[in-house]
RODO-2510 file (C-alpha; in nm, 4 decimals, decimal comma):
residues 109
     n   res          X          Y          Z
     1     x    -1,9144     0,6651    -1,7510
     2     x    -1,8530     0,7457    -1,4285
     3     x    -1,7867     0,4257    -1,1798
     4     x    -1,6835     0,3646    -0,7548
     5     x    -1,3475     0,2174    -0,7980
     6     x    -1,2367    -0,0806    -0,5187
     7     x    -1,0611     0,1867    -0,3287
     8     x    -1,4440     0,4164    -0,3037
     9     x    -1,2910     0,6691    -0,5291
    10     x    -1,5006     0,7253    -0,8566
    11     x    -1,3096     0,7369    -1,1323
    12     x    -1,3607     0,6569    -1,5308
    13     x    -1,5242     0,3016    -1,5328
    14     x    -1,2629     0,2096    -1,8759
    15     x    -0,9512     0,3241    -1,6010
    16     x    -1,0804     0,1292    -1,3375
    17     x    -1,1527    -0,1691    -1,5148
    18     x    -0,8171    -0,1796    -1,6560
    19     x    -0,6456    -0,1142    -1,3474
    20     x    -0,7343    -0,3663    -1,0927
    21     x    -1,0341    -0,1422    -0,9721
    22     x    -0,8422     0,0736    -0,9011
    23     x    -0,9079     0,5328    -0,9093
    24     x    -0,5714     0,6751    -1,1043
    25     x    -0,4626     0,8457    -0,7672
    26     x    -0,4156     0,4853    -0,5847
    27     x    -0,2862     0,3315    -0,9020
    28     x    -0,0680     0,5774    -0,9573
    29     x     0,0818     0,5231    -0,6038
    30     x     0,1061     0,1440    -0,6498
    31     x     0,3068     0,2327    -0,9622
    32     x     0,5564     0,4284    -0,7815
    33     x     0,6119     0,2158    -0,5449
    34     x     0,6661    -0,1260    -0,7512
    35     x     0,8975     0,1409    -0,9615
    36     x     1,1241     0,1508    -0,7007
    37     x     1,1100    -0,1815    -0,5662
    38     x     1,2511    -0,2492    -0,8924
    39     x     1,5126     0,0094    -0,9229
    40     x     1,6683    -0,0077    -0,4981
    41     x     1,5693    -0,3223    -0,4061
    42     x     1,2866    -0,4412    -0,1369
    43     x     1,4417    -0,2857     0,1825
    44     x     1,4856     0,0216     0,0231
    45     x     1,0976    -0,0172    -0,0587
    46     x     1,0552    -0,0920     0,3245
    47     x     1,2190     0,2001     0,4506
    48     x     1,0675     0,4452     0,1607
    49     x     0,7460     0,3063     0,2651
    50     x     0,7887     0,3618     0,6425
    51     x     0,9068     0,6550     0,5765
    52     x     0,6773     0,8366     0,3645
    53     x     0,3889     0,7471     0,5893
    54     x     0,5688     0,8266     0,9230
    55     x     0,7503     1,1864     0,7582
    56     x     0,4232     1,3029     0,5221
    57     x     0,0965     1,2860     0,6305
    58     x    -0,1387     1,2297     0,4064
    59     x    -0,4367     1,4751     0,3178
    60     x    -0,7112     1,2917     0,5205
    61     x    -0,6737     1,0135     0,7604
    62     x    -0,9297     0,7982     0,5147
    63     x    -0,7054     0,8597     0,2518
    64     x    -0,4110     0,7044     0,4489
    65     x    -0,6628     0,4101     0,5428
    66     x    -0,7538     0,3342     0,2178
    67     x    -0,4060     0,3433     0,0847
    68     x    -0,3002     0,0784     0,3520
    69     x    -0,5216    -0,1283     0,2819
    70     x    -0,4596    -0,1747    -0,0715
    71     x    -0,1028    -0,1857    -0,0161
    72     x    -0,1967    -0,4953     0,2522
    73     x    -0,4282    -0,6675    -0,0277
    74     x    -0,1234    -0,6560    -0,2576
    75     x     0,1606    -0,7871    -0,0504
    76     x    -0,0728    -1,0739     0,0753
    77     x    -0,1334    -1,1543    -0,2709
    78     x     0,1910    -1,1376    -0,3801
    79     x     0,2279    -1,3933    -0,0374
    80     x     0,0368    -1,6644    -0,2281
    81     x     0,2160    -1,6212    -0,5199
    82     x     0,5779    -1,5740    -0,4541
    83     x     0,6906    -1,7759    -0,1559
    84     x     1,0328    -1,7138    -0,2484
    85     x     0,9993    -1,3572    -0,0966
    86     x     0,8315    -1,4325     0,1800
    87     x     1,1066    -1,2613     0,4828
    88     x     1,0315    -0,9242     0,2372
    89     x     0,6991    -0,9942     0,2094
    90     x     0,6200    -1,0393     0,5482
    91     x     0,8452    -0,7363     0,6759
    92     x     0,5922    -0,5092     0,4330
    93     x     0,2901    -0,7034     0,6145
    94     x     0,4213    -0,6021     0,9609
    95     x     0,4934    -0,2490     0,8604
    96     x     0,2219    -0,2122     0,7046
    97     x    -0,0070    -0,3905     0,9873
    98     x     0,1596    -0,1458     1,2365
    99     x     0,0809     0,1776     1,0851
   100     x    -0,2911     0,0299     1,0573
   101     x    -0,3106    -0,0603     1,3926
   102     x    -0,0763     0,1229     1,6205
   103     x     0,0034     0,0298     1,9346
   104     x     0,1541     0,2927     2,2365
   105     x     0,4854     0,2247     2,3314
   106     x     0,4351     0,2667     2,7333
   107     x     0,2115    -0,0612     2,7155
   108     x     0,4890    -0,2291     2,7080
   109     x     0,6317    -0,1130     3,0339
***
C-alpha cells in the first residue's frame, strides 16, 4: 500500500512507518549525513552540509525546502535531547535557518 510520507512524498506505507515517516529518498539523505557525522566529526558535517546545498542545487526548489525542513525538525530534536551538543547543534540550526530564509548582504550596508 501506497502512503504520503511526513516529507509529501508517497512512498511504501511498511517504509514509511518504519522510518520516521519518512519517503526512502529523504531517509536515505538523513542516513548519509548522520554517516558522516559519525565518521569526520560535527564541523565537518557543518561544512559538508553548507556546502552541498550552496555547490549542488537540488532538482526542484521544493525538494530543497522539504529537505531543510526535516533536517531543522531533527537538529531541534536532537536540541531537547542532547544539551551536551548544543554550540554544534545550534551552528546546524543557524545554517540551516539561513539557507531557509536568506537574507541579501547589501541590507546590511
Amino acid at each position: 500500500m501506497i502512503a504520503k510520507a511526513r516529507c509529501g512524498h508517497f512512498a511504501i506505507k511498511s517504509y514509511v512507518d518504519s522510518h520516521g515517516g519518512l519517503c526512502r529518498k529523504c531517509h536515505s539523505n538523513f542516513s548519509t549525513l548522520l554517516d558522516l557525522e559519525k565518521k569526520y566529526g560535527e564541523d565537518a558535517l557543518v561544512e559538508y552540509w553548507y556546502g552541498l546545498i550552496l555547490v549542488n542545487l537540488p532538482e526542484s526548489k521544493e525538494e530543497i525546502r522539504c529537505f531543510i525542513s526535516h533536517l531543522i525538525d531533527f537538529y531541534q530534536q536532537k536540541l531537547i535531547e542532547m544539551p551536551s551538543k548544543q554550540k554544534y547543534i545550534r551552528k546546524m540550526l543557524y545554517m540551516l535557518n539561513s539557507i531557509q530564509e536568506p537574507f541579501d548582504v547589501e541590507t546590511l550596508r
